[in-house]
N, C-alpha and C positions, 0 to 999 in steps of 0.2 A: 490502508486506513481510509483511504480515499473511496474505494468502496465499499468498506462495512459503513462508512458516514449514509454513502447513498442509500443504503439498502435499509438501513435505520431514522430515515430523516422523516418520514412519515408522508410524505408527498401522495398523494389520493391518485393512481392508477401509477405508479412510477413502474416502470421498468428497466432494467440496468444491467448492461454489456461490459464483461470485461476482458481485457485485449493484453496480448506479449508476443513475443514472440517462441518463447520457450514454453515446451511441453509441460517440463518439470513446475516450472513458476504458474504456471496457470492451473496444473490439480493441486497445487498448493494452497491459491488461491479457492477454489473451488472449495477445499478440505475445509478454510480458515471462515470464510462468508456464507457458505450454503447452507447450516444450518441458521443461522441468523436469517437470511432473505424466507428458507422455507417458512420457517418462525411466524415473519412476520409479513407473507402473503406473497413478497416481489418475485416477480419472474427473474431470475437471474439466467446469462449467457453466457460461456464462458469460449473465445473464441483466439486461434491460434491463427490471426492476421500476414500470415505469411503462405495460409495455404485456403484462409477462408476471408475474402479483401470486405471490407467495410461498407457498406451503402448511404446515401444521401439519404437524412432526415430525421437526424438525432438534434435533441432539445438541448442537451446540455454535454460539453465534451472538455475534460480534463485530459491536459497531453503532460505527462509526468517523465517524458525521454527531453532532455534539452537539446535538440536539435530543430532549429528554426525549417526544414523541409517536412519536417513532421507536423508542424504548428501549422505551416501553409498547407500540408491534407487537408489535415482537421478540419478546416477554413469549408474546404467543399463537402463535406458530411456536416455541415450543419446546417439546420432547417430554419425558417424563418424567425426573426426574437429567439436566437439560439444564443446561448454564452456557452465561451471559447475560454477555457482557463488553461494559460502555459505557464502549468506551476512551476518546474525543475531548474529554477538557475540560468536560465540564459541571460549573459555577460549583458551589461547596460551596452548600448553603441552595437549590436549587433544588428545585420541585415537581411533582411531574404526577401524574394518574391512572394508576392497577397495578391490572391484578388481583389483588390479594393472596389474594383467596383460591384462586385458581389455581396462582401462584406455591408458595405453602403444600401443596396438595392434591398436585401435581405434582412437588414434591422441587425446584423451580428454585434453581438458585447465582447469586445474582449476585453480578458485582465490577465493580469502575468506575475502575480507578490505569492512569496512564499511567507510572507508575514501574517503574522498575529498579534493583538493588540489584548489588553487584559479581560476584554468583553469578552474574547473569540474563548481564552483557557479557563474566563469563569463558566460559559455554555455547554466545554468541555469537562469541564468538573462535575458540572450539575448534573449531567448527561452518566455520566460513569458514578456518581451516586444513586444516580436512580437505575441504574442496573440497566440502562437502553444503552451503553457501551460499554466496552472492555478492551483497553486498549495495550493488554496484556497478548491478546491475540496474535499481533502482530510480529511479537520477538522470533525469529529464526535459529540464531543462536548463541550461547556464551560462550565465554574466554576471559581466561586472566591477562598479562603481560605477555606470557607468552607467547599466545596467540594472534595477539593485536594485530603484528605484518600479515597477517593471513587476513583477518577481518578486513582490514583497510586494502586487501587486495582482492579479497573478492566484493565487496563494494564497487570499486573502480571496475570490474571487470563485470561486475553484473550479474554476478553469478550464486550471490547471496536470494535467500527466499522470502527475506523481511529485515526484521531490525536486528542490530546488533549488542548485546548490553556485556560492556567491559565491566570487570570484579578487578580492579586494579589489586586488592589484597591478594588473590589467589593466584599468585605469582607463575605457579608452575603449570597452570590451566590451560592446553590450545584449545585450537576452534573448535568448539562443538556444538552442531547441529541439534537442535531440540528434540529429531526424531531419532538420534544418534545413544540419546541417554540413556537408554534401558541396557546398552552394551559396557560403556563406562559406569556409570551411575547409578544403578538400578533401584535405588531407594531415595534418588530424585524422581526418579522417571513417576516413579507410583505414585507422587505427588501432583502430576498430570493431569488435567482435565480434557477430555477424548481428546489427547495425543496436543492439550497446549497448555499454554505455561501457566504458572499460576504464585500466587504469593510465598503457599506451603511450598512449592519446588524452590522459588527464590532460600526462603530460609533453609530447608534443605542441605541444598546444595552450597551454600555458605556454610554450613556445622562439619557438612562432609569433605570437602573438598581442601579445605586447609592444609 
């Protein structure tokens, strides 16, 4: 979400890099944002930082892994009047090495709140009324009850594509992959919009899956 935000915000030459370390998570990414950025002019990158390392001179750098040695990268790939957003959860009292005199020297902003405030989900409203987001994009996959210990394990383990959305009623539903429906589900699947989810698939797959 973080980068369809970017690729959507309308910023006048914006260009936008996006980074993981997994194969699979990043043409997922590609699959989920490329036609949005084509859409709307942005060069998008999509790059696997473990075999292609990052460069000094990025304007703006959201770090969404909560590991404070990752945040102090970030720190040297930012360019001058750059903000530094370490969105993910890192524990209040946490410590690591900065350059702070870089930081300093450099003009860096940082912030680090996963919060929002009722301004930030009315922008987000507005935004998804006027058709400039969908934040339907993002779900990776369902599950009922069943499935949950699997959801919440591949969360922890990183191994999920996106979001999760539990059907607490469909009790006997496990994890399933969005691009997995046309096997189980195939009259959800065809509710699909080029391969993501959508309202019709929601009710769908509530009528069917009971």
């Amino acid at each position: 979400m973080h980068t369809m935000r970017a690729v959507t915000s309308g910023v006048p030459g914006l260009s936008v890099v996006g980074t993981d370390l997994s194969d699979e998570r990043l043409e997922n990414l590609k699959k989920v944002v490329g036609p949005t950025a084509e859409k709307n002019g942005v060069p998008l990158e999509i790059l696997n930082t473990s075999t292609t390392p990052l460069e000094y001179g990025y304007t703006y750098v959201t770090c969404l892994v909560p590991v404070p040695p990752l945040v102090s990268q970030a720190v040297d790939m930012c360019a001058e009047g750059a903000i530094l957003n370490a969105f993910a959860g890192i524990p209040a009292g946490t410590f690591a090495d900065f350059d702070l005199q870089g930081i300093i020297e450099r003009r860096i902003f940082m912030l680090g709140t996963s919060g929002s405030d009722v301004s930030d989900m009315r922008t987000v409203l507005r935004k998804i009324e006027a058709g400039i987001i969908d934040t339907t994009i993002s779900l990776w996959a369902v599950t009922g009850m069943a499935g949950f210990g699997d959801a919440m394990k591949a969360v922890m383990d990183r191994t999920s594509g996106g979001k999760i959305m539990v059907f607490p009623k469909l009790r006997e539903l496990g994890l399933t992959p969005v691009s997995e429906l046309s096997e189980k589900f195939p009259e959800v699947a065809s509710k699909l919009e080029n391969g993501l989810w959508t309202k019709a698939s929601e009710e769908t797959l509530l009528a069917t899956a009971k």
